[in-house]
N, C-alpha and C positions, 0 to 999 in steps of 0.2 A: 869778409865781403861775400864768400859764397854762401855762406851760412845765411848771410838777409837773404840773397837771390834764390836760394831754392825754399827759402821761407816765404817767398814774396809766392811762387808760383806753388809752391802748393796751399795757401789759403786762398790765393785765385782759383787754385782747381776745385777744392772744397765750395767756395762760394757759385760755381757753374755747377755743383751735382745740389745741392739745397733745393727745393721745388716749396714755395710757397702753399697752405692749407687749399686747398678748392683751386688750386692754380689750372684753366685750362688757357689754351691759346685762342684771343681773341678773332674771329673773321668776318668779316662785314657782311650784313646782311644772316647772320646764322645768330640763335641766339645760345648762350651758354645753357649748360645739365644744369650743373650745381652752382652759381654764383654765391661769394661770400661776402656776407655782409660783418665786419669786424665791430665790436662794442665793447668797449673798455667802462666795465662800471664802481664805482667806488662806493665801497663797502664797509660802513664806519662801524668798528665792534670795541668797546670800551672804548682807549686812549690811541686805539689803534683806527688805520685808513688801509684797505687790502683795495689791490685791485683783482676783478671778479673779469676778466674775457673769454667773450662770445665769439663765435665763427659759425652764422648758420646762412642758409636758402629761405628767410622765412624772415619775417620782424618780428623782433624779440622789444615789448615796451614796456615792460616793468622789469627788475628784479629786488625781491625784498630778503631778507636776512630775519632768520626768529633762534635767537641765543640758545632759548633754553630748548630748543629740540634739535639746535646744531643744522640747522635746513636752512636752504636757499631756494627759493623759488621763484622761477623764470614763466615769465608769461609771453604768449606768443601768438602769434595771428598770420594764418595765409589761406588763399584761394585754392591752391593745388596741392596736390601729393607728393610724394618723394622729397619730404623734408630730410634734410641734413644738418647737422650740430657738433661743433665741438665745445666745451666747458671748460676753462682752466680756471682751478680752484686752487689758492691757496691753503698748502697742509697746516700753516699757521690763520686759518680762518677757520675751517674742516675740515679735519682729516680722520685717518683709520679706516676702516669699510666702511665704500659708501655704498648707500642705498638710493637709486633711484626710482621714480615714479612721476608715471604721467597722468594728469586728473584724477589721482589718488590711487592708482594701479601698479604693481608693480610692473620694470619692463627689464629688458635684455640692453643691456649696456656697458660698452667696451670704457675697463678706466684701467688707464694706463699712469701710473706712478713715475713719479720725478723727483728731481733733487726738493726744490721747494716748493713743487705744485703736481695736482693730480688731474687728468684731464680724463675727462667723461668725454664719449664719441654713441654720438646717436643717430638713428637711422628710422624712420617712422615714416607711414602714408597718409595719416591722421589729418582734415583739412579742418578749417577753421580754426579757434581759438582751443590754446592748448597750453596748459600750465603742468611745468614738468619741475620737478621737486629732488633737490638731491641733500640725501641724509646722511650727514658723518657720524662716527662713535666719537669722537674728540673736540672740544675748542677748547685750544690751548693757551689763549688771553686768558681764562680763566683762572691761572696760574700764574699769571703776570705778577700781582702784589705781595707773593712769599721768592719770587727770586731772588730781588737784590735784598734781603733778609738772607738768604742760605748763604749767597756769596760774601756778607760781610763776618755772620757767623764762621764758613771756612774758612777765611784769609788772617781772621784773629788765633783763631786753633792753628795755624800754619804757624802763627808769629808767635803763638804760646810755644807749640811743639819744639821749635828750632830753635827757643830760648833756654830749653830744658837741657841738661847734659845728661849722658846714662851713661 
């Protein structure tokens, strides 16, 4: 019983230090720096559906997917400066270094690596319309249709192996 209770309060305490992406404190009449705006978009690549999320200050209204060059590209549109961005990409969509660029330039951008996703954090002043491009080294669907081929190969060689005496 004490073991739930002091599990109980420290996932409460954990849950009170968590701080939401772009989280500031709302006050009436003031308007927020950075607001975020969250977009969850679905990303069909072979047999597969990835979700691709956004977190920017800006509207983001397309993003498209191009296989063979491992790219995704976010198009966006704002009136003011001091745009802000986060990306979460699936390493099972694109992964390995990535490269990004905006309106076909290279730029400075923080990607910070995860268990199954890598997140691109951007920072720009750039107004109007801006299509920013991010390049992996890997799509690993690609590899989809020889897996369960290797796994059925291994588990027969397992079953030869173990049948063998030496």
């Amino acid at each position: 019983m004490k073991s739930i209770l002091i599990l109980s309060v420290i996932l409460v305490a954990l849950g009170m230090v968590t701080v939401p992406v772009f989280a500031q404190e709302v006050v009436t009449g003031k308007q927020l720096d950075h607001p975020g705006i969250k977009w969850i978009w679905k990303i069909h690549a072979e047999n597969y559906t990835f979700d691709v999320v956004t977190v920017s200050n800006y509207d983001m209204s397309n993003v498209t997917f191009n296989k063979q060059n491992k790219e995704l590209d976010f198009l966006g549109n704002s009136s003011y400066p001091d745009k802000v961005a986060e990306i979460d990409i699936p390493k099972n969509l694109i992964g390995g270094n990535l490269t990004v660029l905006q309106d076909d330039k290279p730029v400075s951008a923080i990607v910070a690596p995860g268990t199954d996703s890598n997140t691109v954090m951007l920072k720009f002043n750039q107004t109007g319309a801006v299509k920013t491009s991010v390049i992996g080294t890997t799509y690993l669907p690609e590899f989809s249709s020889i897996v369960p081929l290797v796994m059925i190969l291994a588990v027969s060689m397992m079953l030869i192996v173990s049948r063998l005496k030496f």
